[in-house]
C-alpha positions in Angstrom: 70.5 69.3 79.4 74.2 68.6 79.7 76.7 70.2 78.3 80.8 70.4 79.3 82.1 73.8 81.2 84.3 75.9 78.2 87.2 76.6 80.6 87.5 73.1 82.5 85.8 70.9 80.5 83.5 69.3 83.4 80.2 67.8 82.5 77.6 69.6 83.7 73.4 68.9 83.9 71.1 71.7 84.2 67.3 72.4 83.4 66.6 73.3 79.7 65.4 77.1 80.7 68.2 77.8 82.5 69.9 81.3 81.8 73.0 81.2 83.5 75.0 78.3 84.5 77.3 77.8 87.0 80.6 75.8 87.1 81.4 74.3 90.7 84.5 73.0 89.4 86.0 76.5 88.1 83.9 79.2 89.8 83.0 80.3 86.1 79.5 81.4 84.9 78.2 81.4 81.5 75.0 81.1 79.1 74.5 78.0 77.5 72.2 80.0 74.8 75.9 81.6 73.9 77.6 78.3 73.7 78.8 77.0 70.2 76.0 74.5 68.7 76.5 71.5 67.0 76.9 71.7 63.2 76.2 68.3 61.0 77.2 70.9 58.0 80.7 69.1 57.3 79.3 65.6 57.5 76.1 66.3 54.9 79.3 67.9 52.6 81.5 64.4 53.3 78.2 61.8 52.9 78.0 64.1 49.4 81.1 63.5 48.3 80.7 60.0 49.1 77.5 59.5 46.5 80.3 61.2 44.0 82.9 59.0 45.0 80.6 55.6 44.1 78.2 57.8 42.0 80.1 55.8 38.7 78.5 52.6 39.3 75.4 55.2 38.3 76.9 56.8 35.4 79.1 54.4 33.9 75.7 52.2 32.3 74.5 55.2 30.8 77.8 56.3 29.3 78.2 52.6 27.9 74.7 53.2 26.2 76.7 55.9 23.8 80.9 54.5 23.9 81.8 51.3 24.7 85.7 51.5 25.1 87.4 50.5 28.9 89.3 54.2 28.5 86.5 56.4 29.2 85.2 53.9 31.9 88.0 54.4 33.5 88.6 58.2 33.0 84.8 58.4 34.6 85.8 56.1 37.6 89.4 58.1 38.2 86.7 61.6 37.7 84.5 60.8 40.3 86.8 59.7 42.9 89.3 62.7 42.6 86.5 64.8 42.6 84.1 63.1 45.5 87.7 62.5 47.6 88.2 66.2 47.4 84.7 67.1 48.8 84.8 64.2 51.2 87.7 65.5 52.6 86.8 69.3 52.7 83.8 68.0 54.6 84.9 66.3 57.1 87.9 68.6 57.7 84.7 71.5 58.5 83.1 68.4 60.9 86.8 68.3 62.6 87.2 72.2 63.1 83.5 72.5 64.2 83.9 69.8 66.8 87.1 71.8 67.9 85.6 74.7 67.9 82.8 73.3 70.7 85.6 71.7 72.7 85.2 67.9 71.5 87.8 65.9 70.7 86.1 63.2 69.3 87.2 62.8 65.8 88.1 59.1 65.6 85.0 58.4 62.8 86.6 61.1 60.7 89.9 60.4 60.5 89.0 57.0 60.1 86.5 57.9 57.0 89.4 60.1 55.6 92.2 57.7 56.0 89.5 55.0 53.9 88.8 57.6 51.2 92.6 58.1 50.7 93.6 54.8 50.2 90.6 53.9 47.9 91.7 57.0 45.7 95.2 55.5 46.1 94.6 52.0 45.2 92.6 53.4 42.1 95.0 55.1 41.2 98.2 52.6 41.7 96.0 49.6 39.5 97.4 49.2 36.1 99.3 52.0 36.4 96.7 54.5 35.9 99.3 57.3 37.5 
């Protein structure tokens, strides 16, 4: 098992059944048992907001089975990706603070996903003047 030291940030390999590890960089013990897991809570709420985001090529068939007109079309496209954007972002803001919270700063992919989400809402929302 490896894992990186909470006060110095060193990587450091030790059997899984170990109870107490200790840091030869920092002098500092700890238990790895009362370490901070790893959560993959934020990104299964971010990967659902991303099924609500694209959820209207889904929805808008069936709603075109009982009105036909372009305006609620596009009041179903502009629903879904305020909404799904919103819970995209909430999720992957919880996968940022949990990685944070265990000492990893490796948050590239969600920034990355967020800044994507943001300008897809935007664009949506700057075609044809919607806003």
């Amino acid at each position: 098992m490896q894992i990186q030291c909470p006060m110095c940030q060193s990587t450091l390999a030790f059997p899984n059944d170990v109870a107490v590890v200790f840091c030869p960089n920092c002098n500092q013990k700890f238990s790895p048992k009362a370490l901070p897991k790893g959560s993959y809570r934020g990104w299964l709420i971010a990967i659902s907001g991303l099924m609500i985001c694209f959820g209207f090529w889904l929805t808008i068939p069936i709603v075109e089975l009982f009105d036909d007109s372009t305006s609620v079309a596009i009041g179903l496209i502009f629903f879904h990706m305020m909404f799904g954007t919103l819970v995209v972002i909430a999720g992957l803001v919880m996968s940022i603070r949990d990685k944070v919270r265990r000492g990893s700063k490796w948050i590239v992919m969600e920034l990355i996903l967020a800044i994507y989400v943001i300008y897809g809402l935007f664009s949506l929302t700057t075609i044809n003047g919607i806003v």
